[in-house]
The first five atom37 places (N, CA, C, CB, O) and aatype in JSON, in Angstrom:
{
  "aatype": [20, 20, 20, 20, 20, 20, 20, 20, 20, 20, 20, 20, 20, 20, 20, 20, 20, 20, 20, 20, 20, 20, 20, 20, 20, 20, 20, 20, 20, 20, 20, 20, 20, 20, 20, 20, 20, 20, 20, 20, 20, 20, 20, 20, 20, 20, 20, 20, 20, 20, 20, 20, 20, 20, 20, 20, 20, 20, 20, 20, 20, 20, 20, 20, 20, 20, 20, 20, 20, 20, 20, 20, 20, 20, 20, 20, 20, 20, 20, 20, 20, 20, 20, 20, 20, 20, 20, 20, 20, 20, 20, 20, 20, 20, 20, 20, 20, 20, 20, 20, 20, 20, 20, 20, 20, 20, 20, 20, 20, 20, 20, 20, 20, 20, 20, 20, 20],
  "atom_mask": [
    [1, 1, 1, 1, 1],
    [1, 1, 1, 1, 1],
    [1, 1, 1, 1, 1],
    [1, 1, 1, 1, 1],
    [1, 1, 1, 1, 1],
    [1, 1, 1, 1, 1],
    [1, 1, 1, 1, 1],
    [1, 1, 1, 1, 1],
    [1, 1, 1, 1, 1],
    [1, 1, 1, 1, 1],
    [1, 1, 1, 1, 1],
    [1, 1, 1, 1, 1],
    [1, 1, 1, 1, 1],
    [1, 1, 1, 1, 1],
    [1, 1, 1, 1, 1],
    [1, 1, 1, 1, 1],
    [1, 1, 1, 1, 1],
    [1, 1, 1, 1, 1],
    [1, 1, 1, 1, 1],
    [1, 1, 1, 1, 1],
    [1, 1, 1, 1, 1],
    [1, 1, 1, 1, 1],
    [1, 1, 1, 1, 1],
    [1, 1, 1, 1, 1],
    [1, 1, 1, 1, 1],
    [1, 1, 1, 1, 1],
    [1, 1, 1, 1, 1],
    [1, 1, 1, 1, 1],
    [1, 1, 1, 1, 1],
    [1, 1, 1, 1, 1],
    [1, 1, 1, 1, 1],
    [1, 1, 1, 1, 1],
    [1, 1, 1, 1, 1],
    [1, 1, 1, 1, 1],
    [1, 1, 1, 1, 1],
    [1, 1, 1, 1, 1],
    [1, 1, 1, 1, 1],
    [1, 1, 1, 1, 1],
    [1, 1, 1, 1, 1],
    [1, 1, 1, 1, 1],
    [1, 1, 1, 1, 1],
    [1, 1, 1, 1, 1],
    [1, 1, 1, 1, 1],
    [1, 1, 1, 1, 1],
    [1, 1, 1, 1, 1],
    [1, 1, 1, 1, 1],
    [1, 1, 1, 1, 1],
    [1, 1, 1, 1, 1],
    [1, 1, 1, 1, 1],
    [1, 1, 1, 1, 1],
    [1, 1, 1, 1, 1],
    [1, 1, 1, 1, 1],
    [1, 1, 1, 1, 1],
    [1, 1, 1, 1, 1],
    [1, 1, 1, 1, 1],
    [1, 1, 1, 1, 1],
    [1, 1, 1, 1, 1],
    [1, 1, 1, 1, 1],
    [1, 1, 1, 1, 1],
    [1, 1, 1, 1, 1],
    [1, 1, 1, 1, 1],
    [1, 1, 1, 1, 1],
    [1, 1, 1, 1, 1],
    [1, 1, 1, 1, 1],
    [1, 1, 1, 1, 1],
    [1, 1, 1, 1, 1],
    [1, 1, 1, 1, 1],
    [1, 1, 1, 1, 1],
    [1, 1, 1, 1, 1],
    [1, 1, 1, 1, 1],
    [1, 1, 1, 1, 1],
    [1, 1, 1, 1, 1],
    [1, 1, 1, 1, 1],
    [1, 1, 1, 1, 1],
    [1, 1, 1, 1, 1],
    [1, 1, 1, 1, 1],
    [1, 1, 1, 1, 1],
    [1, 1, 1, 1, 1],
    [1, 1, 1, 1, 1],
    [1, 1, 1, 1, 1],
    [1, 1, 1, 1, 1],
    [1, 1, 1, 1, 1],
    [1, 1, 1, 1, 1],
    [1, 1, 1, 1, 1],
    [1, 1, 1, 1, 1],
    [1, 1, 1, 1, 1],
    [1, 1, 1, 1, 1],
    [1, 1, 1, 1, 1],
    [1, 1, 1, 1, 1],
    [1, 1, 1, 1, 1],
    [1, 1, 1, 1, 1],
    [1, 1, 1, 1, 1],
    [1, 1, 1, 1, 1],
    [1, 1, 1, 1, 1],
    [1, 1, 1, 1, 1],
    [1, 1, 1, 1, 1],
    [1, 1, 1, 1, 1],
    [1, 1, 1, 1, 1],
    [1, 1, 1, 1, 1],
    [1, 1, 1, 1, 1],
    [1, 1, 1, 1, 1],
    [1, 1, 1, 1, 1],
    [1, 1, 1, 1, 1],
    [1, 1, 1, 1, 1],
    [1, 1, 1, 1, 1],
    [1, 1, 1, 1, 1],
    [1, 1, 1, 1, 1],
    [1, 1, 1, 1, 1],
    [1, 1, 1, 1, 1],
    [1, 1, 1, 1, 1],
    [1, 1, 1, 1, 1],
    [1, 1, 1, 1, 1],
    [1, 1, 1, 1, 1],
    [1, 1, 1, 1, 1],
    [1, 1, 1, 1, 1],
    [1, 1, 1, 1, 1],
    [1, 1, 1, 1, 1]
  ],
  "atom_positions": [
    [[203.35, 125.76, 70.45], [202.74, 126.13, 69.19], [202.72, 127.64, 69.09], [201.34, 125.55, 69.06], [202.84, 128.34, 70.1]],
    [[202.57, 128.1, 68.0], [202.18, 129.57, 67.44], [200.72, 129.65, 67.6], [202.58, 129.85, 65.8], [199.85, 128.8, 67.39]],
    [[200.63, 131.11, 68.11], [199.02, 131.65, 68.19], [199.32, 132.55, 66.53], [198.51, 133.01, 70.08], [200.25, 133.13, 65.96]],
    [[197.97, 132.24, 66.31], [197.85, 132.93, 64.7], [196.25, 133.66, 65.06], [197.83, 131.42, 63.0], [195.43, 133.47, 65.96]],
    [[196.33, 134.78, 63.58], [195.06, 135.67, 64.36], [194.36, 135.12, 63.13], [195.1, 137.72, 64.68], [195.08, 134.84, 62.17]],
    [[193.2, 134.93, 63.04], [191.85, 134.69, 62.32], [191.56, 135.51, 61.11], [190.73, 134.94, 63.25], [192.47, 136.3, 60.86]],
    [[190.93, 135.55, 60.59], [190.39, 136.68, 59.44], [188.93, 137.09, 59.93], [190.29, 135.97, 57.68], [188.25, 137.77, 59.16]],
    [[188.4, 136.7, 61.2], [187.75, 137.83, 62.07], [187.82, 138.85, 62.62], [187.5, 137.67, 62.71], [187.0, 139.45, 63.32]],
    [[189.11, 139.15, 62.22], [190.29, 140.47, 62.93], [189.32, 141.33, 62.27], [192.35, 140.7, 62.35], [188.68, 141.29, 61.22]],
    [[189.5, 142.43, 63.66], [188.41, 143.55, 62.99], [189.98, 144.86, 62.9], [186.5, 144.13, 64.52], [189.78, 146.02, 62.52]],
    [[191.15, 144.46, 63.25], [192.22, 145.43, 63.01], [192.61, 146.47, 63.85], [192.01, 146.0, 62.0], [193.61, 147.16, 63.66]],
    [[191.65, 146.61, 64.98], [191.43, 147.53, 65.73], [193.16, 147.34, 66.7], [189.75, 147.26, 66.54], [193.04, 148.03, 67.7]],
    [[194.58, 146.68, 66.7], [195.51, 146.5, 66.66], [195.77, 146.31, 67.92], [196.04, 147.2, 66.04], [196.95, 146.34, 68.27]],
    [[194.75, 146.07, 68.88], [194.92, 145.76, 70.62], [196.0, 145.25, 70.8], [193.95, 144.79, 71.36], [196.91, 145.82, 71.41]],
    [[196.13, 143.51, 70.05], [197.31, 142.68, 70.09], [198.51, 143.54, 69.99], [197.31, 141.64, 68.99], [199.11, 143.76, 71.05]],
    [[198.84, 143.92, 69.23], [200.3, 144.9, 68.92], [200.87, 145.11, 69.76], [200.31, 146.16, 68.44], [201.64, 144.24, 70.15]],
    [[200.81, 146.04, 70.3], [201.54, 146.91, 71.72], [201.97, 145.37, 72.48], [200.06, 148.2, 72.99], [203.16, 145.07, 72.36]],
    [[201.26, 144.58, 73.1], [201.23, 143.48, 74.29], [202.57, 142.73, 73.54], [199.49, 142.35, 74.51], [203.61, 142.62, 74.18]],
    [[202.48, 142.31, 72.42], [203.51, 140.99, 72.2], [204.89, 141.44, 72.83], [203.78, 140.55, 70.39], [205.38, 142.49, 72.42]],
    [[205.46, 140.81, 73.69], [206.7, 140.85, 74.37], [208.1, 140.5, 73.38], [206.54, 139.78, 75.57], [209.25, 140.67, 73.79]],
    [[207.76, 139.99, 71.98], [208.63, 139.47, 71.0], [208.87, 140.51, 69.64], [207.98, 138.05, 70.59], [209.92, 140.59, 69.0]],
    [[207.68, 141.24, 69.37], [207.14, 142.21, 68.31], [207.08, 141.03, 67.2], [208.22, 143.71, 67.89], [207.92, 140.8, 66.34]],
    [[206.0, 140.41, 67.43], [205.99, 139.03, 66.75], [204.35, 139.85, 65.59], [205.61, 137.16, 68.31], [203.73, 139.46, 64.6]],
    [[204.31, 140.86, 66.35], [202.37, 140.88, 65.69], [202.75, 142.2, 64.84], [200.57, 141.28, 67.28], [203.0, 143.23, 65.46]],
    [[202.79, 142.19, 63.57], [202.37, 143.38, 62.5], [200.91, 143.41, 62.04], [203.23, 143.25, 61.14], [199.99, 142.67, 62.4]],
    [[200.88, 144.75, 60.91], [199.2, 145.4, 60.79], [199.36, 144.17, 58.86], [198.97, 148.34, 60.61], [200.27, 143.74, 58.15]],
    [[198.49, 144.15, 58.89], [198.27, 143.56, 57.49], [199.66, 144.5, 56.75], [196.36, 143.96, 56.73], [200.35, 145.43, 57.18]],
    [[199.65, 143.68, 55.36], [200.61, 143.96, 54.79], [202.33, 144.9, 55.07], [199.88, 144.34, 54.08], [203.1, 145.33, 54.21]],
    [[202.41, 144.92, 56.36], [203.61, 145.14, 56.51], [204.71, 144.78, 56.52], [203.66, 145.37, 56.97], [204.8, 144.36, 57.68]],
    [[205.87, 144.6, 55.97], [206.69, 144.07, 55.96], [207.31, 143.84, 57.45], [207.29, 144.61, 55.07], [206.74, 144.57, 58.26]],
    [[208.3, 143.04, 58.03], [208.5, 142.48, 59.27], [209.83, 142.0, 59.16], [207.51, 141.44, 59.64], [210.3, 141.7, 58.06]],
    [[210.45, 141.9, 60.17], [211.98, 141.65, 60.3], [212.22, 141.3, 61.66], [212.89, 142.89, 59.91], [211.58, 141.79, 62.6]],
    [[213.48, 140.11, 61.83], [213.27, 138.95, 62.62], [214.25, 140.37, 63.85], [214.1, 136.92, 61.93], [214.22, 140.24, 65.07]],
    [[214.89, 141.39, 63.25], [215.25, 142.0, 64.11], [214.42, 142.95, 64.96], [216.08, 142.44, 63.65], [215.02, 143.37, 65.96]],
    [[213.3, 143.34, 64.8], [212.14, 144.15, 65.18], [211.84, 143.65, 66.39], [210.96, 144.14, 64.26], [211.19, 142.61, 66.51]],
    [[212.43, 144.57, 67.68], [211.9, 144.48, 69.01], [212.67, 143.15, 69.7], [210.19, 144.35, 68.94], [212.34, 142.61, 70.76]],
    [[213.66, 142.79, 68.91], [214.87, 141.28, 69.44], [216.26, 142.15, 69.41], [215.03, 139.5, 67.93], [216.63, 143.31, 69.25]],
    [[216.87, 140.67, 69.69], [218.19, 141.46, 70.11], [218.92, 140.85, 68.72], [219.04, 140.99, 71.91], [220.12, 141.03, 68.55]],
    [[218.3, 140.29, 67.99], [219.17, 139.18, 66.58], [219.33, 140.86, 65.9], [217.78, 137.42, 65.2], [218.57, 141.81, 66.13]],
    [[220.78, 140.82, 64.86], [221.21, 141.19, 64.13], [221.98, 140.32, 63.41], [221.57, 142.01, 64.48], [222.68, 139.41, 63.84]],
    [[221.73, 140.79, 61.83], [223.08, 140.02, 61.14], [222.61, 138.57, 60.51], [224.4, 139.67, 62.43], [221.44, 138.38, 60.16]],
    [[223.45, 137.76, 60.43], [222.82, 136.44, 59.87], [222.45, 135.78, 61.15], [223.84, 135.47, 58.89], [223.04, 136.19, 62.15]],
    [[221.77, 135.01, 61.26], [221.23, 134.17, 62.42], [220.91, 132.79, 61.95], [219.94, 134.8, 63.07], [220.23, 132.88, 60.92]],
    [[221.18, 131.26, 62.37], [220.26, 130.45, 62.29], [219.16, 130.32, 63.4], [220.88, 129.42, 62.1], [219.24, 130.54, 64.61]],
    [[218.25, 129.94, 62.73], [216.82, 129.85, 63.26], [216.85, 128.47, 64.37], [215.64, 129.61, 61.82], [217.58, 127.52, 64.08]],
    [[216.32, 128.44, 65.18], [216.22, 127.52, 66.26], [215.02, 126.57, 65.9], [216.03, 128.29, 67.66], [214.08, 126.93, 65.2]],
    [[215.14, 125.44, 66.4], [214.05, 124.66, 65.94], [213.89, 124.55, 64.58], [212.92, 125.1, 66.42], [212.7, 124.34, 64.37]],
    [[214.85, 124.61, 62.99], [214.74, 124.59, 62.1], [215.48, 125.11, 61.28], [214.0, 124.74, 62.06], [215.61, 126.33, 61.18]],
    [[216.29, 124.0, 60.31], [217.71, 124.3, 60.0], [217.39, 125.77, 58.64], [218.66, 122.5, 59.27], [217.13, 125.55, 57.46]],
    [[217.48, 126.84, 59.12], [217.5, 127.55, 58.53], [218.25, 128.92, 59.46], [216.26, 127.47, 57.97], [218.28, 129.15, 60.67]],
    [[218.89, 129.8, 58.04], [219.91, 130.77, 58.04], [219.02, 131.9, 57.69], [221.17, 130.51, 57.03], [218.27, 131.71, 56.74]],
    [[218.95, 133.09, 58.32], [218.13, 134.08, 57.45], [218.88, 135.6, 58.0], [216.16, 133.95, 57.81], [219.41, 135.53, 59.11]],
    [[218.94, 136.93, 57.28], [219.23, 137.66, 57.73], [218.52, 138.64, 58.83], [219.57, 137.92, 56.92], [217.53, 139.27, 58.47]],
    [[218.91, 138.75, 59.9], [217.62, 139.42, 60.94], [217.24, 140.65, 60.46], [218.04, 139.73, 62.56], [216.07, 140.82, 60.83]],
    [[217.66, 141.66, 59.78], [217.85, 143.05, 59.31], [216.96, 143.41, 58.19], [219.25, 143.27, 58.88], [216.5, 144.52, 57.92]],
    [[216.67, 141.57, 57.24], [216.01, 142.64, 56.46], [214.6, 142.29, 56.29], [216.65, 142.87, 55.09], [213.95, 141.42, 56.87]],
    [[214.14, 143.41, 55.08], [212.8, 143.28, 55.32], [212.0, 141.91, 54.79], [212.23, 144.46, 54.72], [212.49, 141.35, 53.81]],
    [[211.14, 141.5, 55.23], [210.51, 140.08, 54.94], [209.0, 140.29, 54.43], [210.52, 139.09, 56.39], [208.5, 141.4, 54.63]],
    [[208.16, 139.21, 53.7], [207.16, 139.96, 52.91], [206.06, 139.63, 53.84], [206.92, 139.52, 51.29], [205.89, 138.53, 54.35]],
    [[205.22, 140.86, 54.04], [204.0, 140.22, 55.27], [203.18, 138.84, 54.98], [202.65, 141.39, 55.44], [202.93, 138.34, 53.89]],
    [[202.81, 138.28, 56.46], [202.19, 136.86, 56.32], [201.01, 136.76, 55.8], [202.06, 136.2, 57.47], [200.51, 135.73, 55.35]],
    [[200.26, 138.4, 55.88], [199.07, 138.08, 55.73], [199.15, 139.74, 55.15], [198.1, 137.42, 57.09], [200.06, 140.47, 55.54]],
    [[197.89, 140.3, 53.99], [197.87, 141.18, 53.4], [196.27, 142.25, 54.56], [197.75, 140.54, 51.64], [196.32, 143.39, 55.02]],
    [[195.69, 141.71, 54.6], [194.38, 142.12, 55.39], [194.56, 142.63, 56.55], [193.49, 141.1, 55.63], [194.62, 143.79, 56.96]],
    [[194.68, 141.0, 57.32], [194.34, 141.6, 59.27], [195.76, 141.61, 59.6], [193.28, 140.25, 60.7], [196.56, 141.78, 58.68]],
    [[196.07, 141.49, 60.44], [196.9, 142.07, 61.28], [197.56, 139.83, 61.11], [195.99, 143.2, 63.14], [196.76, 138.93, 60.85]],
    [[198.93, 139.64, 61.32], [199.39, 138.67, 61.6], [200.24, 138.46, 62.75], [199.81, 138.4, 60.72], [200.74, 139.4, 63.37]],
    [[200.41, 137.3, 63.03], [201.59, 136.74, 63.65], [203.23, 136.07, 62.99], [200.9, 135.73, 64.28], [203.32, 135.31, 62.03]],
    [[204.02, 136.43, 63.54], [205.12, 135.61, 62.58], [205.59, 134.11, 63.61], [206.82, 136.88, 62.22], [206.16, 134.01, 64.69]],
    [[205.19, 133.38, 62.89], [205.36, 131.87, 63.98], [206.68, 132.0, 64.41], [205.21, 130.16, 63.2], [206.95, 131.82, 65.6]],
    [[207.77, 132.37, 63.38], [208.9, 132.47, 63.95], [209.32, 133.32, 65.2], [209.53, 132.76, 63.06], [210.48, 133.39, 65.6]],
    [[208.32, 133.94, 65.75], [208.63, 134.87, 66.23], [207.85, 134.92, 68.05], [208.25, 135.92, 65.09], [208.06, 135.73, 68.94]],
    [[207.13, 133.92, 68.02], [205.96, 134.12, 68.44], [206.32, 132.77, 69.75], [204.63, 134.0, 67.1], [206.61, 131.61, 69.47]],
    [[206.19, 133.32, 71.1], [206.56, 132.02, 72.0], [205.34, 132.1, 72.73], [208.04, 132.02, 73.02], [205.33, 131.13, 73.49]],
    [[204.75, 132.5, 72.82], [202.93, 132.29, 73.44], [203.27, 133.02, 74.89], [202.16, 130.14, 73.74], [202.67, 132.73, 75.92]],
    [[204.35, 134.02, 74.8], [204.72, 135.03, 75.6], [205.24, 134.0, 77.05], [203.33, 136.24, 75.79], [205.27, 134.26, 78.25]],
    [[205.56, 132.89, 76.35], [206.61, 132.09, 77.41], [207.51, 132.88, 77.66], [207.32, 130.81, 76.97], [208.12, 133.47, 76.77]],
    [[207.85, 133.1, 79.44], [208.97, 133.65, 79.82], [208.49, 135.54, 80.29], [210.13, 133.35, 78.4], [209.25, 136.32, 80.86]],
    [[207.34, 135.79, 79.93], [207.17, 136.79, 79.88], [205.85, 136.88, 81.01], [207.12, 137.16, 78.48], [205.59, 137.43, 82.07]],
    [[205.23, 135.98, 80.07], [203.33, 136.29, 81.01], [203.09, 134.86, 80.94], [201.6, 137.44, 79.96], [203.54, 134.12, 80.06]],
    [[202.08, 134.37, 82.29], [201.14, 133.4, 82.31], [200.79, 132.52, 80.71], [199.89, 134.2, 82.91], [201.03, 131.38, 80.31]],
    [[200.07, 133.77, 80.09], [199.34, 133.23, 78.89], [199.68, 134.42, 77.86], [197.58, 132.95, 79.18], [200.32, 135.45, 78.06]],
    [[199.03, 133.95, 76.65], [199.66, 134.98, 75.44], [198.46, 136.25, 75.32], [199.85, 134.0, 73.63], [197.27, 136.17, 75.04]],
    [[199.45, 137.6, 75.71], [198.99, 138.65, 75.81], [197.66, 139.23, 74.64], [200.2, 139.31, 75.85], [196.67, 139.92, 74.89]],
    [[198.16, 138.6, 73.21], [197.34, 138.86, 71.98], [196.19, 138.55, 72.51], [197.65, 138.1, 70.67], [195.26, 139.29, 72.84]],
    [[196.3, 137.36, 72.58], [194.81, 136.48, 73.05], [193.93, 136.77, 73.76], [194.88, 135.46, 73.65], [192.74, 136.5, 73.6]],
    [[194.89, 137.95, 75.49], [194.12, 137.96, 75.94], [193.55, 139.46, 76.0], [194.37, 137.28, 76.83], [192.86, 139.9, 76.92]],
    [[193.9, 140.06, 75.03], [193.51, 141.84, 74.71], [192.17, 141.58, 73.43], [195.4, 143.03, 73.78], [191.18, 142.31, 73.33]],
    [[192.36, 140.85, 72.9], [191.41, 140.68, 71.24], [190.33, 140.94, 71.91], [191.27, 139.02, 70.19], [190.06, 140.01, 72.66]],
    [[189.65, 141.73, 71.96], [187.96, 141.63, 72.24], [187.37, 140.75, 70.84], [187.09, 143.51, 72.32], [186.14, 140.83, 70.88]],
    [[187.67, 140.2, 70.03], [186.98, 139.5, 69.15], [187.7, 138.12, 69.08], [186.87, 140.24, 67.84], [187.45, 137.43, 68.08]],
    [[188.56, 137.63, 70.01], [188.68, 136.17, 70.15], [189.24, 135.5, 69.02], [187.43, 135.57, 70.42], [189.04, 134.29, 68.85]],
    [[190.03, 136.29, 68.1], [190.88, 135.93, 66.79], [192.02, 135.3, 67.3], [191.32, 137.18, 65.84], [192.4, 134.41, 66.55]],
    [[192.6, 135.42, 68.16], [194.05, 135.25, 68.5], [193.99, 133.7, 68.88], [194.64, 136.31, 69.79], [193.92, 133.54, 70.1]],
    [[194.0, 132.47, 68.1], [194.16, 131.5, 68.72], [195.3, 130.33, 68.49], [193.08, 131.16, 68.66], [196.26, 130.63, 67.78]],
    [[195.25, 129.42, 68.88], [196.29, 128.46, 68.67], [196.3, 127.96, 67.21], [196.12, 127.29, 69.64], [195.24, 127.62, 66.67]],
    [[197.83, 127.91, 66.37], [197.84, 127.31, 65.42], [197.85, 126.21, 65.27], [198.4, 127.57, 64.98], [198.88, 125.72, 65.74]],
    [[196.9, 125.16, 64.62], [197.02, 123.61, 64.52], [198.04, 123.72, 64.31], [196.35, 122.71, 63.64], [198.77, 123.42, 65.26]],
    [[198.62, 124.11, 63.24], [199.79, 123.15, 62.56], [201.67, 123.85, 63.12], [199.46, 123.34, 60.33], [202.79, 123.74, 62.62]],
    [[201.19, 124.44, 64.17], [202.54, 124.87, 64.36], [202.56, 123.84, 65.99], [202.77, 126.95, 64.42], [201.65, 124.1, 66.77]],
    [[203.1, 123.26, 66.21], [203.38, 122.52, 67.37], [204.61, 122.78, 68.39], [203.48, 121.29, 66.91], [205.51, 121.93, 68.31]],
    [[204.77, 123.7, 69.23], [206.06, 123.61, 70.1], [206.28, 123.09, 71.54], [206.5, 124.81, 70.19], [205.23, 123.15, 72.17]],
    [[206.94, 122.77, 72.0], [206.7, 122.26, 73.48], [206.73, 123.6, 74.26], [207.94, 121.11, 74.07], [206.56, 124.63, 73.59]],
    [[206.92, 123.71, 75.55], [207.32, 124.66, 76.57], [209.03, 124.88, 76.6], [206.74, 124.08, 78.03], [209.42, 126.02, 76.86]],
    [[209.69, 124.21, 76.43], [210.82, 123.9, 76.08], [211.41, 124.84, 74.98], [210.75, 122.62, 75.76], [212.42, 125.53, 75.07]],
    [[210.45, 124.69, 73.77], [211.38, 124.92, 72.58], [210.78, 126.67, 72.58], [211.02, 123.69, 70.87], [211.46, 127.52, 72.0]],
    [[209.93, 126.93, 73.05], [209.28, 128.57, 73.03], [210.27, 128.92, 73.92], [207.52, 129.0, 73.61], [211.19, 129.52, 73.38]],
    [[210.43, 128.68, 75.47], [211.34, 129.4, 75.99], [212.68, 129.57, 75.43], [211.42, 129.03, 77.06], [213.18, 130.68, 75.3]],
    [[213.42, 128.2, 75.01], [214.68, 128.5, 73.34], [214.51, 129.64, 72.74], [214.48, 127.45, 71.85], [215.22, 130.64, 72.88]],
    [[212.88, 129.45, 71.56], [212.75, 130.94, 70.91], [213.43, 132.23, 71.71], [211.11, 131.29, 70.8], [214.44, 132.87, 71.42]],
    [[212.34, 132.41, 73.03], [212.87, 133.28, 73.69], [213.92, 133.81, 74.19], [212.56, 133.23, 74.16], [214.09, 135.03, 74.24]],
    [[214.7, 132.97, 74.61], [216.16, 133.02, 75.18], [216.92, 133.37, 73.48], [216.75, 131.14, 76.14], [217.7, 134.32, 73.62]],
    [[216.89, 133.06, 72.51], [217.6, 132.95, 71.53], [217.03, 134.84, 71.06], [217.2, 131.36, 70.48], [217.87, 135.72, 70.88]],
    [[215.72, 135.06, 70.97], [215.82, 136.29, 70.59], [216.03, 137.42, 71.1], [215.15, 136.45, 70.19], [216.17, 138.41, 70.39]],
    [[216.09, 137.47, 72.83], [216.39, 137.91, 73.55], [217.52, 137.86, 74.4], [215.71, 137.86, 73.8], [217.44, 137.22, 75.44]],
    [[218.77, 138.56, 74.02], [220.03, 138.08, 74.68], [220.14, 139.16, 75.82], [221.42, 138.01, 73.61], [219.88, 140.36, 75.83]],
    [[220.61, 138.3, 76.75], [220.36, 138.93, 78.11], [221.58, 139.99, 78.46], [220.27, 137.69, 79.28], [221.57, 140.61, 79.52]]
  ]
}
């Protein structure tokens, strides 16, 4: 699953720096699947039949606190124990998304797919 941040976010941007994917922007920033990956160019998306360009800009998820991009986001499988956001938040925003469901399997995919070795 995707960790998503709360609207308890106090913004203070701890999460940021840690994500191993550059999965975490500040409120309203625009975001791009190429930011801190190795994707350029057109890409299909893994886990979901979709085509998107990595390069360009995309409209932020969230206008306020600070977000996560699910697409983007492997719960720092492959990287750390547990997901770095989560464990920097001094305010405990950073948590699991119900509705995004992934195995261990399909995050390390993410990973391997945005990160070419």
């Amino acid at each position: 699953m995707a960790i998503i941040i709360t609207d308890e976010c106090i913004n203070c941007g701890a999460c940021e720096p840690e994500c191993p994917n550059n999965a975490i922007y500040e409120g309203g920033a625009e975001w791009r699947y190429s930011d801190g990956t190795s994707l350029t160019g057109m890409v299909d998306l893994p886990n979901r039949p979709a085509t998107v360009d990595a390069d360009k800009d995309m409209e932020p998820v969230d206008m306020d606190v600070y977000f996560i991009v699910p697409d983007k986001c492997t719960e720092c499988q492959g990287f750390h124990d547990e997901p770095q956001c989560a464990a920097v938040c001094p305010v405990d925003c950073c948590v699991d998304d119900p509705d995004i469901r992934e195995s261990e399997e399909e995050l390390l995919a993410k990973k391997d797919f945005m990160h070419l070795d």
